[in-house]
LOLO-680701 format. One line per field, with one value per residue (C-alpha): residue number from 1; residue in one letter; x, y, z. Coordinates in steps of 0.02 Angstrom, whole numbers, m for minus. Example, Ala and Ser with C-alpha at 12.3 -4.5 7.8 and 13.67 -1.06 7.14 Angstrom:
! residues 2
i	[1:2]
aa	[A:S]
X	[615:684]
Y	[m225:m53]
Z	[390:357]
END
This chain:
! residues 476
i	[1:2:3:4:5:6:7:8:9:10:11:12:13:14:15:16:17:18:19:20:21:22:23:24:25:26:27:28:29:30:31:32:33:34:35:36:37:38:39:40:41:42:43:44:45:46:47:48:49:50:51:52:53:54:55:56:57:58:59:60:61:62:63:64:65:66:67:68:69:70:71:72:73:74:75:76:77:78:79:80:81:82:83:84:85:86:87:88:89:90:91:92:93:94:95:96:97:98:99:100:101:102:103:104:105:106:107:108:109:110:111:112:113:114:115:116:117:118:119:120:121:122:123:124:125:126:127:128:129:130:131:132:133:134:135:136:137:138:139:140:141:142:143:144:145:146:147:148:149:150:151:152:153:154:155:156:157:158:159:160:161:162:163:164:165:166:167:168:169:170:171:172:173:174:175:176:177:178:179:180:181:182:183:184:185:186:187:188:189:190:191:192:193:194:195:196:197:198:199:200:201:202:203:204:205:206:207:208:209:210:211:212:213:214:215:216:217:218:219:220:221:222:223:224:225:226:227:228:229:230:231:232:233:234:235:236:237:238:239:240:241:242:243:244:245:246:247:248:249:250:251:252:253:254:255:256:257:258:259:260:261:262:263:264:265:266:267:268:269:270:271:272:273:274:275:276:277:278:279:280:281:282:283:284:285:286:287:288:289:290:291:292:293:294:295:296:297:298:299:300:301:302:303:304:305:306:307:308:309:310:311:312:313:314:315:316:317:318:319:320:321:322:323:324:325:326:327:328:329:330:331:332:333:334:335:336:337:338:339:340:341:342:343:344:345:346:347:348:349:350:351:352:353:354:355:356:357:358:359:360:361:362:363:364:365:366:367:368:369:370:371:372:373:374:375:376:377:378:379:380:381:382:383:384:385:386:387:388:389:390:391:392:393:394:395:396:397:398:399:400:401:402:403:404:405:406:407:408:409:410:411:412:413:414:415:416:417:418:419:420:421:422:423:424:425:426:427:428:429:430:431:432:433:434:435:436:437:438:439:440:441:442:443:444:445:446:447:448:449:450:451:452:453:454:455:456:457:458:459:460:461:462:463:464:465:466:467:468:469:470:471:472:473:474:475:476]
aa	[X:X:X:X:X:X:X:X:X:X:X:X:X:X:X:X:X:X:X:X:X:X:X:X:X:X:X:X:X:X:X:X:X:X:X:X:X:X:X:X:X:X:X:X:X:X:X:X:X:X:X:X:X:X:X:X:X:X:X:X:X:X:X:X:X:X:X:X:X:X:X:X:X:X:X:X:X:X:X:X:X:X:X:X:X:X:X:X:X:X:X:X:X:X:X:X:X:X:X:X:X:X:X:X:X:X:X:X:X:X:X:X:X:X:X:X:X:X:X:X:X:X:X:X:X:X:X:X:X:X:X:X:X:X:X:X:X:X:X:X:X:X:X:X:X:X:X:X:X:X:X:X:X:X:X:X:X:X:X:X:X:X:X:X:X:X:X:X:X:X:X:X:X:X:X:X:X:X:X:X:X:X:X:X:X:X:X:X:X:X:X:X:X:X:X:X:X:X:X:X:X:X:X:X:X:X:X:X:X:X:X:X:X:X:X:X:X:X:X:X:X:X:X:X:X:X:X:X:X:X:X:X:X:X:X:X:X:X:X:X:X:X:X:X:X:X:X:X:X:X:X:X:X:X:X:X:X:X:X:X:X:X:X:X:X:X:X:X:X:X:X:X:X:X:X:X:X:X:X:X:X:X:X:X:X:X:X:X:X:X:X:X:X:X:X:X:X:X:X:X:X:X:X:X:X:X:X:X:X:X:X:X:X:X:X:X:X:X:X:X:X:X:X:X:X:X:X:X:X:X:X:X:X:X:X:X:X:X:X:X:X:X:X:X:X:X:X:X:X:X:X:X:X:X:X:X:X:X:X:X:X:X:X:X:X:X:X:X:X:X:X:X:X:X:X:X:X:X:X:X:X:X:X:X:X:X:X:X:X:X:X:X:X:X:X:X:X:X:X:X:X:X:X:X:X:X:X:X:X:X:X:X:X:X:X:X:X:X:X:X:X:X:X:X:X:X:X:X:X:X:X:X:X:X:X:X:X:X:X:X:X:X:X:X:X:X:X:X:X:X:X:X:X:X:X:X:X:X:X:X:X:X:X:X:X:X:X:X:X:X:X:X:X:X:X:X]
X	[m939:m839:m677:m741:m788:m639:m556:m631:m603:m433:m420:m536:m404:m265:m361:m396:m217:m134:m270:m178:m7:m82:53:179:184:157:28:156:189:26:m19:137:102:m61:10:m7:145:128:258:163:m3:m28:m178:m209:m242:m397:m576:m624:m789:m642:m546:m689:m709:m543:m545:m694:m620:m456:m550:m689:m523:m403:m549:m544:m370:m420:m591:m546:m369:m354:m278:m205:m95:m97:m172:m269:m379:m350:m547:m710:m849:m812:m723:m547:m355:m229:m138:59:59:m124:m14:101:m9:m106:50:82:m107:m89:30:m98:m254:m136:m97:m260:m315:m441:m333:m184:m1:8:m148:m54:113:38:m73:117:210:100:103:285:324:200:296:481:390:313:409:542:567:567:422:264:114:102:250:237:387:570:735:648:520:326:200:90:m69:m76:m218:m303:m313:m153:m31:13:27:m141:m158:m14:2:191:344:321:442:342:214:362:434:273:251:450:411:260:381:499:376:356:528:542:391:382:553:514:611:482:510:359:433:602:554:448:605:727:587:577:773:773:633:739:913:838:775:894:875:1029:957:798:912:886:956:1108:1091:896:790:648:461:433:461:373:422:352:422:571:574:474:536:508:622:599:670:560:444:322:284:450:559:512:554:751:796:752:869:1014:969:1010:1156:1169:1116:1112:1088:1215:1242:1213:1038:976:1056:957:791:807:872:673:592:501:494:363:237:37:m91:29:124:296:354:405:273:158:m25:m110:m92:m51:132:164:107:126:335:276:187:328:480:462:534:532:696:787:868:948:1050:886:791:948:944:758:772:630:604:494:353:339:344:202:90:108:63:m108:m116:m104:m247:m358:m324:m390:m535:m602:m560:m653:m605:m700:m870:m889:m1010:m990:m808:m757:m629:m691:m718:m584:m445:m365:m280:m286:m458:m608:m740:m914:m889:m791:m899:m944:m1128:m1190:m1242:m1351:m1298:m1103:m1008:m928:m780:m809:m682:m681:m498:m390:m220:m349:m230:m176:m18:54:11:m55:m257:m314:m510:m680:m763:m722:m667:m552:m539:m384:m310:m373:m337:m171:m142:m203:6:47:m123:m219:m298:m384:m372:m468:m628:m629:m637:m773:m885:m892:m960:m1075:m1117:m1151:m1178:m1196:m1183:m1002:m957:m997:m924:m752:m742:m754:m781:m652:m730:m877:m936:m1063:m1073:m1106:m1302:m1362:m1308:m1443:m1475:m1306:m1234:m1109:m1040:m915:m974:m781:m658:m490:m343:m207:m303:m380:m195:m138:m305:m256:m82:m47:m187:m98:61:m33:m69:52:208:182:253:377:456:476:550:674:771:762:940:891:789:927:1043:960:933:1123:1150:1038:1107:1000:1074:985:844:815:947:1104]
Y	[743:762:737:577:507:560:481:322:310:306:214:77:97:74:m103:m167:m138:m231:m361:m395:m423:m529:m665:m558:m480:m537:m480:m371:m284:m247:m177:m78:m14:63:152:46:79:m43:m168:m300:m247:m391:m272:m269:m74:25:4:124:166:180:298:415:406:443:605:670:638:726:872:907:901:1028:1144:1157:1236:1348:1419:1438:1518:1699:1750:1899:1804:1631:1602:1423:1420:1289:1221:1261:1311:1357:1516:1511:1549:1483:1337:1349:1167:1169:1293:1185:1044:1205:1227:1033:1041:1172:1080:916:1048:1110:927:873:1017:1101:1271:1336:1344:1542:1529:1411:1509:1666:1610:1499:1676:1781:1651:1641:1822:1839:1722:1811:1970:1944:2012:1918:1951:1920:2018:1928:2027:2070:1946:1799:1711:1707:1644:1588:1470:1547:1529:1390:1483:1639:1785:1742:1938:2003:1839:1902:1763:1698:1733:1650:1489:1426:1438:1291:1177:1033:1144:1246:1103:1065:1237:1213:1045:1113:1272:1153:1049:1206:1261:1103:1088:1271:1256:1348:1512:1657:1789:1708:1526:1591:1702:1546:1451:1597:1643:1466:1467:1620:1550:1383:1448:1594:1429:1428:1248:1271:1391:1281:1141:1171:1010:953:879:858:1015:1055:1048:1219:1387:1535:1713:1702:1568:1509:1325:1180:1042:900:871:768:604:439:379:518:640:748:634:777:908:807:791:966:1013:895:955:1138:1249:1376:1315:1105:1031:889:736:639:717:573:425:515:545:351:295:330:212:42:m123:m230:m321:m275:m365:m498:m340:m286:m107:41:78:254:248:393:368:533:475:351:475:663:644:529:652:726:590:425:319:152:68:165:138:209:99:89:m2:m93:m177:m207:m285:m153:28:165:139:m38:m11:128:m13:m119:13:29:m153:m195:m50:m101:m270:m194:m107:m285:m354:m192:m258:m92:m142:12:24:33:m52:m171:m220:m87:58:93:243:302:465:633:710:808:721:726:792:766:685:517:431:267:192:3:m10:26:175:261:403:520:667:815:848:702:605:430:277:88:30:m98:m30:129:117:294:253:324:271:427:364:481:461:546:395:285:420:479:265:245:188:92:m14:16:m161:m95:77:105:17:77:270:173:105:275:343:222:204:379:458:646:648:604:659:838:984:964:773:703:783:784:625:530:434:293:247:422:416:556:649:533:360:348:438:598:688:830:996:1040:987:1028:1084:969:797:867:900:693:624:755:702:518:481:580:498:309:372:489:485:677:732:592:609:795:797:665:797:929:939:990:832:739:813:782:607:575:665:538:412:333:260:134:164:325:413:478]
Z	[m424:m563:m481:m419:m580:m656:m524:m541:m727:m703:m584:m672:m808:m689:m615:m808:m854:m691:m719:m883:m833:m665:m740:m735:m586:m379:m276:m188:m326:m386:m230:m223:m423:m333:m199:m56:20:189:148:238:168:24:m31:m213:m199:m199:m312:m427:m268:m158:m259:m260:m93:m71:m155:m74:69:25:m69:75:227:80:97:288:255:121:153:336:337:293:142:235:354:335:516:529:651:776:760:667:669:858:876:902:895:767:779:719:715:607:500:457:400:293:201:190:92:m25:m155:m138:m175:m349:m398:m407:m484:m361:m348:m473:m423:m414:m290:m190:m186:m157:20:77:19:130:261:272:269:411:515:459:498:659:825:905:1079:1265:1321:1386:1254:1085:1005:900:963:1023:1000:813:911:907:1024:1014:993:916:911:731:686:759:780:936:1083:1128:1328:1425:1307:1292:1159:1084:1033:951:882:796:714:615:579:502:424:316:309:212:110:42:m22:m86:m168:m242:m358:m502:m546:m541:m410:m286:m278:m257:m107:m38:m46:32:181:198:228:332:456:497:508:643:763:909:965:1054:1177:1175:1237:1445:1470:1347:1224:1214:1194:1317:1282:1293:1376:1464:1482:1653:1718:1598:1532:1555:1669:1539:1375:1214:1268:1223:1056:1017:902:937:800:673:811:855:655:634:778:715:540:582:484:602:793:771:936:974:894:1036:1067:957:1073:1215:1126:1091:1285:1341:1210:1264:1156:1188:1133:1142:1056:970:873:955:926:1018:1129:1146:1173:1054:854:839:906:751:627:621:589:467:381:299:298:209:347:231:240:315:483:648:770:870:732:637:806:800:623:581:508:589:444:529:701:660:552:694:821:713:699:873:915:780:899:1037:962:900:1085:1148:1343:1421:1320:1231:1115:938:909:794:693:559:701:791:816:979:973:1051:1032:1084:1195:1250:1436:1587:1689:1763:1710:1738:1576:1556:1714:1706:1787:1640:1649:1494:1455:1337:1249:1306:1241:1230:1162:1195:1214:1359:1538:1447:1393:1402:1342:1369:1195:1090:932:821:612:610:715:562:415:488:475:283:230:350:340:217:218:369:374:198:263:439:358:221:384:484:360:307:464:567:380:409:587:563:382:340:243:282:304:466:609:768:849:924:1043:1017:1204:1269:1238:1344:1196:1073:1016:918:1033:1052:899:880:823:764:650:714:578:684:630:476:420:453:346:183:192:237:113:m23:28:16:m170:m226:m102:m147:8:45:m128:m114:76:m5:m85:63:106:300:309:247:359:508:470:447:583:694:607:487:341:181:89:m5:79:m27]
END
């Protein structure tokens, strides 16, 4: 409570003092004075309610990450309160939170370096090889899910790719965050080194120049590479980005050759049906104004074709063409999620398909719906709309109230329509550390740019992106 009022003191402050200089200043830039960093938003920035709000939110989702990883080695769990392995990829959005829990003040610095010390040096630490049992990776990749005591590979799960490159990108948030000169930050920041340079994307790359999605012991590498809009942009400017095993240049041109333009719900953008697509690369690079070839073509910048991706979904949540209950315009997110069951029910009347864990989304000739409705598709959205994004996180939980919005924020998803769970229907049990991570950061970023502005100056972000051609903006 009394980070919220303190909150919403200054931001009152900040209101009364823009209210002042109204006659001075445009609507755009009042809105962009209070963080809203959508350049089409024409919002004049949060209320001093909202801003509480806001850090409740952030606080309750930071605490996920710290109460729930242990200080010994760094290991998030992949869910909670359901028993379960860690997440590499939940890791990396645990590191991403630990410098937004110092700057607001709800743990110190030396707590925070000391839990991303010990985490790094478990993942420098951890065995390295070939064999199919007790290892945490290979070839500098690790294993998507990993035993939460030992960090050994969880069962027969695969070397993953994606899930390593989130791991890396909260694995360099870090060294750039933690620049001080003591003996802790300067190991964070050498670890930090020693972790990227060891990634082989080379041998990763099964098919030159892209790399693959993964790889087995038992069966070598999957038969699918990162080529086409997802969430692998972090994962290809982190293998152009590379000092010691870079894939090739012209890895980007391919990544790009799968993409589709279109238009859905009067927004055109580069298509891909879950949120979670537009958003987790986003996390960590501040994509405004700056371009490749793909979007100087397009006239647009990444941060736009991700606010209209949200746009055009919030779209078809107010549509709502499958009748589901509880849409609107101000309840809405599509991403990948849990669900209630997989089953098929007939509800008022209406043969429903419901599934549990499932890639749900809309995009053109791709509507992957059963009802379940995801905050992190909204939260993971808050810069690029928040207009719309703001209230649609205010209305769930006005809304569903405690059903919804709990210890550590919201919960994983629900499902209004799915009523042989109860009268408002089905409700997770779990929050899961891969969309708690999204909500913590792209809110900070929406008020702070905390992570943006420190990846800015990360010289193997930077790399990457000149590598894949971007150029404008921010960039040197």
């Amino acid at each position: 409570m009394r980070g919220e009022r303190s909150a919403a003191r200054a931001a009152r402050r900040r209101v009364q003092f823009l209210i002042a200089r109204r006659s001075r200043f445009t609507t755009v830039v009042l809105a962009l004075a209070l963080g809203a960093c959508s350049n089409n938003s024409g919002g004049p920035g949060v209320s001093p309610d909202t801003a509480a709000f806001l850090d409740t939110l952030q606080h309750r989702t930071f605490s996920f990450f710290w109460d729930l990883t242990p200080p010994s080695n760094g290991l998030t769990p992949d869910r909670w309160p359901t028993p379960s392995f860690s997440s590499i990829a939940a890791v990396g959005f645990a590191l991403t939170a630990y410098p937004i829990g110092v700057e607001h003040g709800w743990i110190t610095r030396a707590q925070a370096a000391d839990r991303t010390l010990t985490t790094l040096r478990f993942f420098w630490t951890a065995p390295q090889d070939s064999a199919t049992s007790n290892v945490t990776g290979y070839h500098g990749f690790f294993y998507h899910f990993l035993d939460m005591t030992t960090g050994y590979r969880y069962q027969q799960v695969e070397l993953s790719t994606i899930d390593t490159s989130l791991l890396l990108a909260g694995i360099l948030f870090a060294q750039s965050y933690f620049d001080r000169s003591d003996t802790t930050e300067q190991q964070i920041r050498a670890l930090a080194d020693s972790i990227y340079f060891r990634v082989d994307w080379k041998w990763a790359s099964a098919r030159p120049p892209v790399v693959s999605m993964g790889w087995h012991p038992e069966s070598g590498f999957i038969n699918a590479d990162w080529i086409g809009y997802n969430e692998g942009m972090i994962l290809n400017i982190l293998a152009l980005g590379s000092p010691t095993h870079p894939v090739d240049s012209t890895a980007w041109t391919s990544w790009t050759s799968g993409y589709q333009f279109a238009t859905y719900y009067a927004q055109s953008f580069v298509q891909f049906a879950p949120l979670f697509g537009h958003e987790y690369s986003h996390v960590w690079i501040d994509f405004r104004n700056i371009q490749d070839a793909y979007m100087r073509g397009r006239g647009i910048d990444y941060f736009e074709n991700s606010r209209r991706a949200a746009l055009a979904q919030r779209a078809y949540a107010t549509a709502n063409p499958g009748g589901w209950r509880g849409y609107s315009q101000d309840v809405w997110g599509l991403t990948a999620c849990d669900g209630p069951a997989n089953t098929t029910l007939t509800i008022a009347g209406r043969s429903r398909q419901f599934h549990t864990y499932w890639a749900r989304g809309s995009a053109l000739g791709d509507e992957r719906d059963d009802g379940t409705i995801c905050p992190t598709a909204v939260g993971g959205a808050v810069p690029f709309a928040p207009e719309y994004t703001i209230p649609a996180l205010l209305a769930m939980r006005r809304i569903y109230r405690t059903k919804l919005f709990t210890t550590y924020g919201f919960l994983d998803a629900f499902n209004p329509t799915f009523t042989p769970a109860g009268p408002l229907g089905w409700f997770d049990v779990d929050y899961l550390g891969i969309d708690q991570g999204p909500i913590l950061a792209m809110v900070e970023n929406y008020r702070t740019g905390l992570v943006w502005r420190a990846m800015r100056g990360n010289p193997h972000i930077i790399q990457g992106l000149k590598r894949a051609g971007f150029s404008g903006g921010w960039l040197p």
